[in-house]
MARTINU-201658 format. One line per field, with one value per residue (C-alpha): x, y, z negated; residue in three letters. Coordinates in pm, 1 decimal, padded with zeros to 6 digits. Layout:
! MARTINU-201658
u = (X,...)
v = (Y,...)
w = (Z,...)
rest = (ala,...)
***
This chain:
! MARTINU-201658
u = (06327.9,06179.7,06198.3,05930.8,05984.5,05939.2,06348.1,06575.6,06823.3,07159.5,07379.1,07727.1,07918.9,08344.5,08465.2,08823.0,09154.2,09086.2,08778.3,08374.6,08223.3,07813.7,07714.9,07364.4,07300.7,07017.4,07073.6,06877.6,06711.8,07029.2,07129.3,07456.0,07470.3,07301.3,07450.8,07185.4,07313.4,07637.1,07810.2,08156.3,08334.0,08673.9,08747.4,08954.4,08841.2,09006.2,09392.7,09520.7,09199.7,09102.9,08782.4,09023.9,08751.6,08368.0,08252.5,08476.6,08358.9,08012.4,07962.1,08157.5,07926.4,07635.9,07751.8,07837.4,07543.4,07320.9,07476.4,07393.1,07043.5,07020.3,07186.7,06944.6,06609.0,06664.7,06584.4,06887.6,06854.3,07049.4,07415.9,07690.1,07975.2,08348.7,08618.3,08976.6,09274.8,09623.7,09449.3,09288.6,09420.0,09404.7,09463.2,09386.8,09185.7,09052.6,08691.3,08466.1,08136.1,07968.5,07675.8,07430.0,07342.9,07503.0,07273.2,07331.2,07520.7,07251.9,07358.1,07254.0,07534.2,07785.8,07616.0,07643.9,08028.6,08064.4,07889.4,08100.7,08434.1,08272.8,08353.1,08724.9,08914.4,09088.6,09353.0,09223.4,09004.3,08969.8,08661.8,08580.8,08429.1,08450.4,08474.4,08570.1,08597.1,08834.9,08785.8,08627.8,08688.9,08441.0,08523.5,08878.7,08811.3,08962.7,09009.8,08613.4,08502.4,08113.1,08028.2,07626.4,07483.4,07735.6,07733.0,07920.1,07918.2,08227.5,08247.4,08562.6,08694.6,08996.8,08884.1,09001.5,08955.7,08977.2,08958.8,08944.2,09017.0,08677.7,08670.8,08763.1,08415.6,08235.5,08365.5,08285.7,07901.0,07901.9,07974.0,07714.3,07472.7,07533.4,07497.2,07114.5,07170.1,07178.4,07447.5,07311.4,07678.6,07982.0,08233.1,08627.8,08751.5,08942.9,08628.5,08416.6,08707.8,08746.3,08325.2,08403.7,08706.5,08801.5,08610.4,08516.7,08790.2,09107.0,08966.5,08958.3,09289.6,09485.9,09503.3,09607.5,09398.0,09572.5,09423.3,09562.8,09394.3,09477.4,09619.5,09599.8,09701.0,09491.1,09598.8,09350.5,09465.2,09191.9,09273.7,09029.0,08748.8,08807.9,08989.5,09334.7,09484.2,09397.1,09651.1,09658.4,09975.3,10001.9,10093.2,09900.1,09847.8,09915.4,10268.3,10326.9,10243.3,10413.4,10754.1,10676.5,10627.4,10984.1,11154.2,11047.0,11017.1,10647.9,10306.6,10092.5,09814.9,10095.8,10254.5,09937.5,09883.3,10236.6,10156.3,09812.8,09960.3,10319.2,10383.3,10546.1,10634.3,10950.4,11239.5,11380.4,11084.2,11071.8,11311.4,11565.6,11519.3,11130.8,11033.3,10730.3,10686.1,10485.3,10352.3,10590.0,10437.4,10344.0,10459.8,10812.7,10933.5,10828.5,10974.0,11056.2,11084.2,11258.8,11003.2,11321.8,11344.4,10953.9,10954.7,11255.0,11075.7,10778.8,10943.1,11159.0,10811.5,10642.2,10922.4,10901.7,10500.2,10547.0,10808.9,10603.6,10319.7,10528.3,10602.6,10267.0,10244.1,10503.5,10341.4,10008.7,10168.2,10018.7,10294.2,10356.9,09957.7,09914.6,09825.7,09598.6,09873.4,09819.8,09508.0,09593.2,09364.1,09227.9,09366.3,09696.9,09674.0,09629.7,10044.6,10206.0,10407.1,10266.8,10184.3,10544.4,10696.2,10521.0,10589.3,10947.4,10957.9,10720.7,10753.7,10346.1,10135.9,09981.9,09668.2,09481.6,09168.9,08871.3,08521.4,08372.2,08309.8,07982.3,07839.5,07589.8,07512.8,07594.7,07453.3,07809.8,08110.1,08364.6,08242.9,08436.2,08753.2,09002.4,08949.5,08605.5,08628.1,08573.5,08277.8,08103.1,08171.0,08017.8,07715.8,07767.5,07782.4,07405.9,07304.1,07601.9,07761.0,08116.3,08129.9,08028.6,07857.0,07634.0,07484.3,07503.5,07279.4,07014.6,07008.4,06923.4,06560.8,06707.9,06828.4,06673.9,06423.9,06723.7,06780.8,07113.3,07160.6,07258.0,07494.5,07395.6,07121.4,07339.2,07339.1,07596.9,07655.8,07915.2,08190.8,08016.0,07910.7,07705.5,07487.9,07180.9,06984.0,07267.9,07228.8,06847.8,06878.8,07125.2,06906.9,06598.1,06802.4,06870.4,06545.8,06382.7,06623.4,06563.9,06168.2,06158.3,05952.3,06123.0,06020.7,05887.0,06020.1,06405.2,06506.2,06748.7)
v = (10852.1,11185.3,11531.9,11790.8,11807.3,11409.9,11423.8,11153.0,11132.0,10949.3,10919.7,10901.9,10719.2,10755.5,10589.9,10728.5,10675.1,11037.8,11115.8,10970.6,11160.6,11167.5,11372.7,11369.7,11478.8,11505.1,11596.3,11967.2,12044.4,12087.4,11713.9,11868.1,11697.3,11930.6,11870.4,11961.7,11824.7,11738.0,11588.6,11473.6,11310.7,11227.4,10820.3,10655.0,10304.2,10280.6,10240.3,10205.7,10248.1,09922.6,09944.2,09810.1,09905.4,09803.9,10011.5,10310.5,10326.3,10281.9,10540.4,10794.6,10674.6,10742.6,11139.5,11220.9,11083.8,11265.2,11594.4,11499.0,11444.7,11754.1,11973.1,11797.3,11731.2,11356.8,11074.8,10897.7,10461.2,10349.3,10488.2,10432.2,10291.0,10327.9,10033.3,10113.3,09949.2,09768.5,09473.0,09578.4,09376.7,09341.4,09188.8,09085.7,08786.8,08654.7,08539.2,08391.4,08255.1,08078.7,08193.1,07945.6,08167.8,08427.0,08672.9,09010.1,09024.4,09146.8,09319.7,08965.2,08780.6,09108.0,09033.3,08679.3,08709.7,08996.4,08762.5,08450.7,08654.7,08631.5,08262.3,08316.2,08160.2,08478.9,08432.7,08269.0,08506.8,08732.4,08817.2,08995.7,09372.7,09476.7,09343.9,09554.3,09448.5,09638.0,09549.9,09251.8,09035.8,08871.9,08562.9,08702.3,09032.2,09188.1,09568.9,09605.5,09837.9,09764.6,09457.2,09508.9,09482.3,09247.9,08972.3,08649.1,08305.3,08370.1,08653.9,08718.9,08999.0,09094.6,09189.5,09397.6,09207.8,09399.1,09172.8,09305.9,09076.5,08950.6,09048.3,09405.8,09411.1,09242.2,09490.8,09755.5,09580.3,09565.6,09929.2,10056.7,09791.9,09835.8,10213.0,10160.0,10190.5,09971.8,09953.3,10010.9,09970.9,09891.5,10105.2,10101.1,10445.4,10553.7,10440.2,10724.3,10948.9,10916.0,11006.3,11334.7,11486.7,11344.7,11444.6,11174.3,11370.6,11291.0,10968.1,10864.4,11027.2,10852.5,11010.2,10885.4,10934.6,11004.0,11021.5,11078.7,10985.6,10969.8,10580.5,10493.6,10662.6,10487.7,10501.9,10451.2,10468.6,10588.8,10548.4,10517.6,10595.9,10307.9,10168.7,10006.6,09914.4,10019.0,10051.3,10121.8,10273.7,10210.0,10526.9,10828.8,11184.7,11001.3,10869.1,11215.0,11384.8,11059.5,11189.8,11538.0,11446.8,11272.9,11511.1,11771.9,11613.7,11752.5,11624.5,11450.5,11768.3,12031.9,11777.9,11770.6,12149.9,12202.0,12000.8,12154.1,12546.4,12532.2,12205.1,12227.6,11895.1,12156.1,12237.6,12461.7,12663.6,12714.7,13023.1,12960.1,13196.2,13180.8,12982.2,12884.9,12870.1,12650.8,12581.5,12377.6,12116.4,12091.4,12473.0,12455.6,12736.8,12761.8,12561.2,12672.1,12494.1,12584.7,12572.6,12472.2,12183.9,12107.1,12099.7,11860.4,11596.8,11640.9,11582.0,11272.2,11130.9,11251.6,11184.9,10783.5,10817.3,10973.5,10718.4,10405.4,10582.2,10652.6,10250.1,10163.2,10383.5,10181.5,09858.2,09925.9,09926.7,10286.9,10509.9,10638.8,10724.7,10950.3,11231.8,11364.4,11349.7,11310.5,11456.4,11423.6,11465.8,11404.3,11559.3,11524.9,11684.9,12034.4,12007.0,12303.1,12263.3,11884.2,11895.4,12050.3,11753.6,11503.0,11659.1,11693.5,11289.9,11156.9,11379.4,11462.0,11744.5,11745.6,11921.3,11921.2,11753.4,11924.5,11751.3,12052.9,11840.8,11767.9,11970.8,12230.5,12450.4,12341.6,12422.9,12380.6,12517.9,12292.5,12051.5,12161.3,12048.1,11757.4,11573.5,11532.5,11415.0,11055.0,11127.5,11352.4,11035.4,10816.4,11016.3,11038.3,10653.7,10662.1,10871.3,10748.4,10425.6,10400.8,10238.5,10509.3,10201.8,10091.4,10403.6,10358.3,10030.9,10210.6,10441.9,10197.8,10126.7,09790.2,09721.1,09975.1,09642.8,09444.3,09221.2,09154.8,08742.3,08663.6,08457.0,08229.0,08419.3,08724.1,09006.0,09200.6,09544.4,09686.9,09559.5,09645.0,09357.7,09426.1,09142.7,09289.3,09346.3,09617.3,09611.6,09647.4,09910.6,10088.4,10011.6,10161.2,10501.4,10576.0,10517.1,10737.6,10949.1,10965.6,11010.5,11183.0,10942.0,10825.3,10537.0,10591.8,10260.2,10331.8,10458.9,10681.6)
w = (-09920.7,-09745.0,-09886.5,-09810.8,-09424.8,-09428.6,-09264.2,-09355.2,-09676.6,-09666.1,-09942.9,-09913.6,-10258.7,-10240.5,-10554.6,-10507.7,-10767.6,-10891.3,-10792.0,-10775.5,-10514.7,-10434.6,-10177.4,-09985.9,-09675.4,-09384.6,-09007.9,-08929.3,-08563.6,-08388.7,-08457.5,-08764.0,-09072.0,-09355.8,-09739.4,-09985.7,-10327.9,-10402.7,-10756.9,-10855.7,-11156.0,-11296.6,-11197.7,-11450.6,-11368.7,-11067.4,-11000.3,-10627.3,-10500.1,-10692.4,-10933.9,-11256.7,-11517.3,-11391.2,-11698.0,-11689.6,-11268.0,-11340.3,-11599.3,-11336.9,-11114.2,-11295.4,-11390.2,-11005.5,-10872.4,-11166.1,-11022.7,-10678.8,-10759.9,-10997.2,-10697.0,-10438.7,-10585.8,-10461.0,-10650.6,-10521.0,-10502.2,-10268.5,-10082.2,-09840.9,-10033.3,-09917.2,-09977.5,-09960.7,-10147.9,-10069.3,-10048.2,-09762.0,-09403.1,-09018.2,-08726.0,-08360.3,-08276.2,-07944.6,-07897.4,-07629.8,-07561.9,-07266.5,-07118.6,-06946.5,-06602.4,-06447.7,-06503.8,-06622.6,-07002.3,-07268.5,-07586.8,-07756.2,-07558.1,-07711.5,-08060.4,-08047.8,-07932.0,-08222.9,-08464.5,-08427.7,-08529.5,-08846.0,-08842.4,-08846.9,-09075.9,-09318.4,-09600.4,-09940.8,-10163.3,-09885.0,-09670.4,-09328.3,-09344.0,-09020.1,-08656.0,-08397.4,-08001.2,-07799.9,-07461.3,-07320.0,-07051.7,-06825.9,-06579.1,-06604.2,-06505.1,-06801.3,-06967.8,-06944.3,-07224.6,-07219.6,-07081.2,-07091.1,-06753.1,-06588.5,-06440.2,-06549.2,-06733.7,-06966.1,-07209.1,-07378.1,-07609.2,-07795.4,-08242.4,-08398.5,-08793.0,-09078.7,-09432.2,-09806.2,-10160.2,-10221.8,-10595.7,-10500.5,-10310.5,-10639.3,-10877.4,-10632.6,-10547.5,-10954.4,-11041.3,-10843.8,-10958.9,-11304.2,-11228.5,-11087.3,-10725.2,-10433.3,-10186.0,-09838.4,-09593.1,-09754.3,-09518.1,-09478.3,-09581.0,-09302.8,-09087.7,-09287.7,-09275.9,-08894.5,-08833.7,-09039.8,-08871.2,-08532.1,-08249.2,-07954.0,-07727.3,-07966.7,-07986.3,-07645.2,-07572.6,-07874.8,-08227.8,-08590.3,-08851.0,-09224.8,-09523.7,-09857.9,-10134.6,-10505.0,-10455.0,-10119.8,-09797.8,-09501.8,-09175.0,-08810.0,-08458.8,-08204.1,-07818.0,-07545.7,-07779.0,-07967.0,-08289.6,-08240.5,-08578.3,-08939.3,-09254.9,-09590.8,-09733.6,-10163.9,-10196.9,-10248.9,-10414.1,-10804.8,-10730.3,-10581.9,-10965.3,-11138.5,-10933.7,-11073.6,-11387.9,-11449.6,-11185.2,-11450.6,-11752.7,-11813.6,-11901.3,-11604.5,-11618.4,-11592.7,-11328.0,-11130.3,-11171.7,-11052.5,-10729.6,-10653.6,-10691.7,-10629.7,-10417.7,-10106.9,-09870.2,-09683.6,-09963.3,-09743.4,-09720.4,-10136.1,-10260.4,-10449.7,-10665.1,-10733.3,-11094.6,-11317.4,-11651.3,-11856.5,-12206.7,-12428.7,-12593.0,-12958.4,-12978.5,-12829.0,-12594.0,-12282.0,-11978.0,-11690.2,-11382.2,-11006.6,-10710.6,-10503.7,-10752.8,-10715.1,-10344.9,-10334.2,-10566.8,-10331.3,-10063.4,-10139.4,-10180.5,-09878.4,-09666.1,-09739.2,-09696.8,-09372.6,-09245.4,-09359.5,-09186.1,-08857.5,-08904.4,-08880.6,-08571.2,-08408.2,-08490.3,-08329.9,-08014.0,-07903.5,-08023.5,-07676.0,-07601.9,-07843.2,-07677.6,-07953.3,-08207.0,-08575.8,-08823.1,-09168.7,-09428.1,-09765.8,-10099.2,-10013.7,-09691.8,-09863.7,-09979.3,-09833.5,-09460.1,-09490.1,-09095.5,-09018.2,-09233.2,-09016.5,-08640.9,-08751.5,-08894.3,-08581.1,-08278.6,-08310.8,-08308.4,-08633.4,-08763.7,-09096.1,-09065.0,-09209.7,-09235.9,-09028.4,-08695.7,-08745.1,-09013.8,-09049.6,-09316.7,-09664.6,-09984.6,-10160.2,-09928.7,-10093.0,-09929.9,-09608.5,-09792.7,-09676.0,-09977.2,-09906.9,-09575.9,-09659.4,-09855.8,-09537.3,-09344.0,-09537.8,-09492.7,-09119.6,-09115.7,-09206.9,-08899.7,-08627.2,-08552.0,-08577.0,-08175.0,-07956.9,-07738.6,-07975.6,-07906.3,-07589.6,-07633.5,-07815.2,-07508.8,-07255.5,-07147.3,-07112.6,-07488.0,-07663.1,-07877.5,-07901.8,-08220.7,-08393.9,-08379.3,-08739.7,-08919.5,-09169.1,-09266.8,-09292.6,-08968.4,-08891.1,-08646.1,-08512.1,-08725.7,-09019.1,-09296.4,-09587.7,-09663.0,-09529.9,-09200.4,-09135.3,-08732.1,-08789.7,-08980.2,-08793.6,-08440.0,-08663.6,-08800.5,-08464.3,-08265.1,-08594.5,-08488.1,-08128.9,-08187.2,-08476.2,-08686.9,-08998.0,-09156.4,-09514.6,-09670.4,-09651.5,-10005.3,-10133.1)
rest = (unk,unk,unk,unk,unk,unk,unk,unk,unk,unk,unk,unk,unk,unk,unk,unk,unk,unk,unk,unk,unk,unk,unk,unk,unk,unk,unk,unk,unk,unk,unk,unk,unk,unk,unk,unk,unk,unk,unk,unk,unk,unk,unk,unk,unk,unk,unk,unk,unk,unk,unk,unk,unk,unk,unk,unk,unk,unk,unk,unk,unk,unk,unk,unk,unk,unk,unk,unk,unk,unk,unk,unk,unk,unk,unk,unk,unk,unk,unk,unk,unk,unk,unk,unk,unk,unk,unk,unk,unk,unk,unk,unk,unk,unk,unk,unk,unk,unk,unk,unk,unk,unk,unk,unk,unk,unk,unk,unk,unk,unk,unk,unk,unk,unk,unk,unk,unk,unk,unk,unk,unk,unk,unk,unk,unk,unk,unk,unk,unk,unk,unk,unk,unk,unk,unk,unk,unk,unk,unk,unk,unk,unk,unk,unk,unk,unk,unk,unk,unk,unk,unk,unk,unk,unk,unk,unk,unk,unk,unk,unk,unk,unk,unk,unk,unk,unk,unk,unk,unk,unk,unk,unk,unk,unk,unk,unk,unk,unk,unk,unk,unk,unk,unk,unk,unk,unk,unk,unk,unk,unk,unk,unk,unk,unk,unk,unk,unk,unk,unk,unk,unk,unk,unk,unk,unk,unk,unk,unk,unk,unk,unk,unk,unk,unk,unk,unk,unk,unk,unk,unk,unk,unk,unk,unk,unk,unk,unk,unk,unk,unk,unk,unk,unk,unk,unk,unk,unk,unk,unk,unk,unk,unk,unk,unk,unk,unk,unk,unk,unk,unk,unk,unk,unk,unk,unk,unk,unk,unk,unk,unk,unk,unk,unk,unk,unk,unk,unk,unk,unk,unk,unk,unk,unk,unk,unk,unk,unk,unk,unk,unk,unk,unk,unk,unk,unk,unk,unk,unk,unk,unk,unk,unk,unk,unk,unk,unk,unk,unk,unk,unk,unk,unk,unk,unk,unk,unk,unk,unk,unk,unk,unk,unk,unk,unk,unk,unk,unk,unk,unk,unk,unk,unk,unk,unk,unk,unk,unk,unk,unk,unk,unk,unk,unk,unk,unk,unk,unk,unk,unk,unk,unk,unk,unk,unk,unk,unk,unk,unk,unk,unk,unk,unk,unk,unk,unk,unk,unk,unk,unk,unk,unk,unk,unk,unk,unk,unk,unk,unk,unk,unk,unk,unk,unk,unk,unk,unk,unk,unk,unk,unk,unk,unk,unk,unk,unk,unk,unk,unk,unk,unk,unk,unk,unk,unk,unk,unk,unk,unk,unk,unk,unk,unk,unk,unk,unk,unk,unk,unk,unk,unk,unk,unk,unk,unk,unk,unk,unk,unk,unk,unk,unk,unk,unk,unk,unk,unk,unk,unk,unk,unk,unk,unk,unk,unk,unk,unk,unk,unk,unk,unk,unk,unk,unk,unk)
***
């Protein structure tokens, strides 16, 4: 859809744990991403980043995106969807194809090779989101980040495979069905996350990505510009305020408004003397409660999410190459000393990640906040790709008509999968882009 300066409208959709988040967006003359309506709700359909309750999700659906289009003036019809969850999985797996000349490689011969990792055989009930090559190899010549333009018969790559439960994606594809809206790309979290708040320096010199959410805390390790190995932690924000709620023996609102005002992640840096006191319930006295008290529940917690986190760092292999250090962000990631708690428990520089990188002016400042930052990136994902060389493809003279091979009927870019021409539309987002002519039929 096209406003009244005929520029293009994405709409980003993050149906969080705590949170349903709608925000639209359009890129302004100096290529920053412009937010021009904005809407939220309370989610109580969703538990662990799960959709648990189709109806419950839908109907929160339906009020944040009735904001957005109130706050926007957009008739809003189809959005970028984020999919997060314990259930989400990855892992390496080696591909190759055989060319029939030795002529230059073409982005089709990459596509193809992309495309067939599709074919790989995942666990049962579970189904492939995203492929992502590292580097390829071609006749043995091997650590070759873009193969386009060489020579060679055999094309090889190492994938990155990332898998979610396939009924998590049909009661996500239902909400937003049920709630009148198409899904356009169906997008990992921390993939959305990672467009909003790392820049393509951190990534190419090795960075980890953190985000807290409500349920989840998803993890993404950058190096060399491109992604190494994806996690997502079952813990989040809620098990935080459950802790807090037990620790104190108080109700889950004062428990959450105890961690949003007076949480700290560092004990040692609450007084010991410094207390709050709250409403009793059903007309009892007041309670009070020790901040010193507070800040140790909170940081029992954090303490075991930073350590599973700094376990997933050592797993990927790139825990020495790090030179970019650790961005956390998300809700959680406004706790109190939270970046001090992880450089002390990994040995990283850590900075709060705020969705800033690429955005312009803003209608609604709030939007600036971690816990949005998977929600700007989901808007991003309608304007960038996720691997800087696709872009690189659309650059070339050489490429720049090239069509995605498909699957079964079913194309694929990029690592992305959503059941539609996604490549095709991503190849015709950016040369609208690029010339400034944006095609009328692509509805929001």
């Amino acid at each position: 859809m096209n406003n009244e300066k005929n520029a293009k409208i994405v709409v980003g959709l993050d149906i969080g744990t705590t949170k349903v988040c709608a925000i639209v967006g359009q890129l302004d003359t100096y290529g920053k991403l412009e937010i021009i309506g904005m809407g939220r709700s309370n989610s109580d359909g969703v538990k662990e980043g799960v959709v648990s309750n189709i109806n419950k999700t839908m109907i929160a659906i339906q009020e944040a995106v009735a904001e957005a289009e109130r706050t926007s003036g957009i008739d809003i019809r189809s959005v970028n969807v984020g999919i997060a969850g314990k259930h989400i999985r990855s892992f390496v797996h080696r591909g190759s194809i055989t060319r029939k000349n030795e002529d230059e490689i073409t982005v089709d011969d990459v596509n193809r090779l992309n495309n067939d990792m599709y074919r790989t055989v995942t666990a049962p009930g579970s189904e492939i989101i995203h492929v992502m090559p590292q580097h390829y190899t071609v006749d043995y010549e091997e650590n070759i980040k873009d193969a386009v333009g060489m020579a060679g018969v055999k094309l090889e790559a190492d994938f990155h495979i990332i898998t979610a439960q396939t009924n998590a994606i049909k009661n996500i594809k239902r909400s937003v069905e049920l709630a009148g809206l198409t899904i356009e790309n169906l997008i990992l979290e921390p993939l959305a996350s990672s467009l909003a708040v790392l820049s393509e320096e951190e990534k190419e010199a090795g960075i980890v990505l953190v985000d807290i959410g409500g349920g989840t805390t998803d993890v993404a390790i950058f190096y060399d510009g491109i992604i190494r190995h994806t996690a997502v932690i079952p813990f989040g924000g809620e098990i935080v305020t459950s802790d807090i709620k037990q620790g104190c023996a108080v109700l889950v609102g004062q428990a959450e408004q105890l961690k949003v005002k007076f949480g700290r992640s560092l004990a040692e840096q609450a007084s010991d003397f410094e207390v709050v006191s709250i409403p009793g319930p059903f007309n009892r006295p007041p309670k009070e409660i020790s901040i010193k008290n507070l800040a140790r529940i909170i940081e029992a917690r954090m303490e075991e999410m930073v350590e599973m986190v700094h376990a997933e760092i050592v797993k990927s292999g790139y825990g020495s190459r790090l030179a970019g250090g650790i961005v956390v962000t998300g809700g959680g990631a406004l706790l109190q000393n939270l970046p001090a708690l992880f450089e002390f428990k990994t040995g990283l520089d850590t900075r709060i990640g705020y969705p800033n990188e690429h955005l312009g002016k803003s209608r609604d400042e709030s939007v600036k906040s971690p816990m949005y930052a998977t929600s700007v990136g989901l808007v991003l994902a309608g304007f960038r790709t996720i691997d800087e060389r696709e872009e690189n493809y659309l650059r070339s003279p050489q490429t720049a008509t090239a069509k995605m091979p498909t699957r079964a009927g079913t194309p694929f870019v990029g690592g992305l999968k959503n059941g539609g021409d996604f490549f095709s539309n991503v190849l015709k987002k950016m040369k609208d882009l690029l010339i400034d002519d944006f095609d009328d039929n692509v509805k929001y």
